[in-house]
C-alpha positions in Angstrom: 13.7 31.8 -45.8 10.7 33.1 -44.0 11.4 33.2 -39.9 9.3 30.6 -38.3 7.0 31.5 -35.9 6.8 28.5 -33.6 4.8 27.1 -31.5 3.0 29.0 -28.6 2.1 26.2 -26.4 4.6 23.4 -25.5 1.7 20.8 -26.5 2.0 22.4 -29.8 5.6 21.9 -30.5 6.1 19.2 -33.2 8.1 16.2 -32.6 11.1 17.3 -35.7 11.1 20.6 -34.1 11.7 19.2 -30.3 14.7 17.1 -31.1 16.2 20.1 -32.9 15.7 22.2 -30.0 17.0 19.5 -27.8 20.3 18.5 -30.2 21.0 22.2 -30.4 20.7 22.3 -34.3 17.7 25.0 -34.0 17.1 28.1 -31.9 13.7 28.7 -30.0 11.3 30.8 -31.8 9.3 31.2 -28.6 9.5 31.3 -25.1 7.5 27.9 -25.1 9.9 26.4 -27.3 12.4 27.5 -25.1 11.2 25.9 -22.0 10.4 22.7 -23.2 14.0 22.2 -24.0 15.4 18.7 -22.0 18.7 21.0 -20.5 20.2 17.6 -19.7 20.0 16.1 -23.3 21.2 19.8 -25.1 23.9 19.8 -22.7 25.1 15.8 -24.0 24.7 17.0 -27.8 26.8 20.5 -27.3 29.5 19.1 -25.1 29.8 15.5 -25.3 32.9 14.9 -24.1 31.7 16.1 -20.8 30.9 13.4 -18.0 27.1 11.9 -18.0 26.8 13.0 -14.3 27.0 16.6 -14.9 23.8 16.3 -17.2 22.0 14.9 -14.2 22.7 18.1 -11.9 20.1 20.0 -14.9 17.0 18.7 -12.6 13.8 20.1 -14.7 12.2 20.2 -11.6 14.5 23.1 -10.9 13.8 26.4 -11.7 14.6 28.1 -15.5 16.9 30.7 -14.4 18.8 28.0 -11.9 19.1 25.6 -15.1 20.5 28.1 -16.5 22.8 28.8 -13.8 23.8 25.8 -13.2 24.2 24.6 -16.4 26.3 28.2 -17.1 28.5 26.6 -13.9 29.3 23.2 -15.7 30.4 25.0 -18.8 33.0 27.2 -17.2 34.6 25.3 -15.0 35.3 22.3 -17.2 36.2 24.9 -20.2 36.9 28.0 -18.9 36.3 31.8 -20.6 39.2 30.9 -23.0 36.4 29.0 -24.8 33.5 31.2 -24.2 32.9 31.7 -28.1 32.0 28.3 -28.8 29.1 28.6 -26.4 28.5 32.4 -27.0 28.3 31.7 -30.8 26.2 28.4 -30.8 23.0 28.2 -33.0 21.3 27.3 -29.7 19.5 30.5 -27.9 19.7 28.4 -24.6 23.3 27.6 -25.2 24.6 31.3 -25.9 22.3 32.1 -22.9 24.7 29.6 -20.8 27.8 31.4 -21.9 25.8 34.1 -19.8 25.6 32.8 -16.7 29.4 31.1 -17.4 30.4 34.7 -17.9 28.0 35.7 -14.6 29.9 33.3 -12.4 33.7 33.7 -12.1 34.0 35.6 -8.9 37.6 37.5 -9.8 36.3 39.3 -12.8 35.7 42.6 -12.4 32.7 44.2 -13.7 34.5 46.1 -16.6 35.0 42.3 -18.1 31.8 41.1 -17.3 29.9 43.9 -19.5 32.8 43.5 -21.8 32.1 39.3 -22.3 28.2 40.4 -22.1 28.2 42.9 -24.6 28.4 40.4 -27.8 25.3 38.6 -25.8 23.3 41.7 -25.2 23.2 42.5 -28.9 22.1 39.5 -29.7 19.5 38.7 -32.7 17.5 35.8 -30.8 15.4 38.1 -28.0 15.8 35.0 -25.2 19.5 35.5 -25.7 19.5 39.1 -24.8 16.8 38.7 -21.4 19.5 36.2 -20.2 22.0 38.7 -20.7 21.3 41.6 -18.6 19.7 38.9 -16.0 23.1 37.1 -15.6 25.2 40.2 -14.9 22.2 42.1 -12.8 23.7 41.0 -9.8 27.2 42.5 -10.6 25.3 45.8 -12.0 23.2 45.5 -8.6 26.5 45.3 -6.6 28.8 48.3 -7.9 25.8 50.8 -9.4 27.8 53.6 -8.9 30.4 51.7 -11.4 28.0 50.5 -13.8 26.5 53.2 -14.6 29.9 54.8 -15.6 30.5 51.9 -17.3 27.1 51.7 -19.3 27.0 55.4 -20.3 28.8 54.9 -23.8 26.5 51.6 -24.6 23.4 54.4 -24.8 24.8 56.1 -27.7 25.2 52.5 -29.2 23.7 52.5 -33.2 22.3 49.1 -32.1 18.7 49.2 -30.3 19.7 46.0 -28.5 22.6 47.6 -26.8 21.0 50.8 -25.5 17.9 48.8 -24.9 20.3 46.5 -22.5 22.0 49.9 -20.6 18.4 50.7 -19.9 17.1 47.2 -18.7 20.3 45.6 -17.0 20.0 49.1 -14.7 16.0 49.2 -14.0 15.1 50.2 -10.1 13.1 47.0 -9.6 13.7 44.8 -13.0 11.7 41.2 -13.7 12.9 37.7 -11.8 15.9 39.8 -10.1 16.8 41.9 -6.8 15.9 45.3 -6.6 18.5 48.0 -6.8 18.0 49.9 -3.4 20.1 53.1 -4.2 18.2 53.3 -7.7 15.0 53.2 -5.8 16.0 56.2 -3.6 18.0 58.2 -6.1 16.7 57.3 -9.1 18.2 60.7 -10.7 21.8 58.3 -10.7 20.5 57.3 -14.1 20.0 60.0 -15.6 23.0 60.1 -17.7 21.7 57.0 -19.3 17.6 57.9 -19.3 18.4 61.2 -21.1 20.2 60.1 -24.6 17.2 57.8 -25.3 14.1 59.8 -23.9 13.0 60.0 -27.9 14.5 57.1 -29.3 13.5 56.0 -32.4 13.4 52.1 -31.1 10.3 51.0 -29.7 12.5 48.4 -28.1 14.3 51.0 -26.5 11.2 53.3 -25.6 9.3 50.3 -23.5 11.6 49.8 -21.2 12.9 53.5 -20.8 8.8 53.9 -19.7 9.3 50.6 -17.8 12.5 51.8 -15.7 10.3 54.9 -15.2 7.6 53.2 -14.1 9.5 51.0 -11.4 11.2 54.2 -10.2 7.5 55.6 -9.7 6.8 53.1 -7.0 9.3 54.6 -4.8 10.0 58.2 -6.0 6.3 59.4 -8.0 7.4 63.5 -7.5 10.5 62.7 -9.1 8.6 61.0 -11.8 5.9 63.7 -12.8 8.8 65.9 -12.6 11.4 64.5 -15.3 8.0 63.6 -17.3 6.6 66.7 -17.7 9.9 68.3 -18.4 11.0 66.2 -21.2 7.5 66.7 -22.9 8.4 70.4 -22.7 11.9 70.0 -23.6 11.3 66.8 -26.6 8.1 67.3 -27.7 7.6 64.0 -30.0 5.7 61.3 -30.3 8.5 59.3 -29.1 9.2 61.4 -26.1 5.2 61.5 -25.2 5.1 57.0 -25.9 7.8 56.9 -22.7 6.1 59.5 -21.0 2.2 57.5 -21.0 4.1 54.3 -20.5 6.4 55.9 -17.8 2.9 57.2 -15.8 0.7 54.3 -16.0 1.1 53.3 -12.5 0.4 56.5 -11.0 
């Protein structure tokens, strides 16, 4: 079956293709698609047994990523991690992106669990899946850097794009819809053990947002920038290693 391509504006979404998304028999094939999804009604069709009032607390007046928080909040504390695969493995993108934040919440795990929970989620096939993955355990990244990076170093040697492409993003100096990371922004030469291994990866995936953690660290550190630039064009000279190097510089 061909993959569908979906609809690009949420006026465009066909009325079929809406109650799927809402019943949580078909997974978003765009970000519109994604956000026009009724969090209260997916949330009635995934876990019925749950009470109607919880649905209520799923405002969509509220905010995407507090939705997503919240509705991440529900799910754990009336099932608890000990059922985290029959969120984490739904059809629905926005569900599995809730066993994110459900995994994002508990305030007792450390973060050697958290990435271990995430990791399934990070290497996801539905790209949504794997943005509300590194977004939900940012702040825990954010928190112990020092630790994370530790921790992270393995997933860039990963054979899946989507993993090292996560090591990368989860860890970027100023990121998209998240805190900065202060000691990233200052030392930005903490992540080099990760930046090295993919500085001519063969994933474009990968190679935007190696340029794009480059690029934040620019803002704050631009010597340090020009620096690693030019010497990994002297020391990798591919077309890969030049595609990171352009996208890493665009700011400056």
């Amino acid at each position: 079956m061909a993959e569908r391509k979906g609809a690009r504006s949420r006026n465009a979404i066909p009325p079929e293709i809406l109650a799927q998304l809402n019943a949580g028999t078909l997974a978003a094939a765009t970000l519109s698609e994604g956000l026009a999804i009724d969090f209260a009604v997916l949330l009635k069709h995934v876990a019925p047994e749950l009470p109607p009032r919880l649905a209520q607390t799923l405002r969509p007046t509220d905010g995407i990523k507090l939705r997503m928080q919240t509705a991440g909040s529900i799910l754990l504390e009336h099932y608890g991690l000990g059922e985290i695969d029959r969120f984490r493995q739904h059809t629905s993108d926005t569900v599995r992106g809730w066993s994110a934040y459900m995994i994002a919440a508990p305030p007792d795990l450390t973060l050697t669990q958290r990435l271990k929970f995430m990791q399934p989620l990070g290497d996801d096939d539905h790209f949504g899946v794997r943005e509300w993955a590194w977004m939900a355990v940012r702040p825990a990244v954010a928190a112990d850097i020092q630790s994370a990076l530790r921790h992270l170093k393995p997933w860039v040697k990963s054979a899946s794009p989507n993993t090292r492409r996560f090591a990368c993003e989860v860890t970027r100096p100023r990121g998209v819809w998240c805190t900065h990371i202060a000691e990233l922004k200052e030392q930005p030469e903490l992540a080099l053990p990760l930046l090295e291994p993919l500085r001519s990866d063969d994933s474009k995936y990968v190679r935007d947002s190696v340029g794009n953690w480059l690029n934040d660290a620019a803002k704050s550190q631009p010597a340090w920038v020009r620096e690693l630039c030019q010497s990994w064009e002297q020391e990798s000279p591919t077309a890969e290693t030049r595609y990171i190097v352009k996208r890493a510089l665009r700011s400056l």
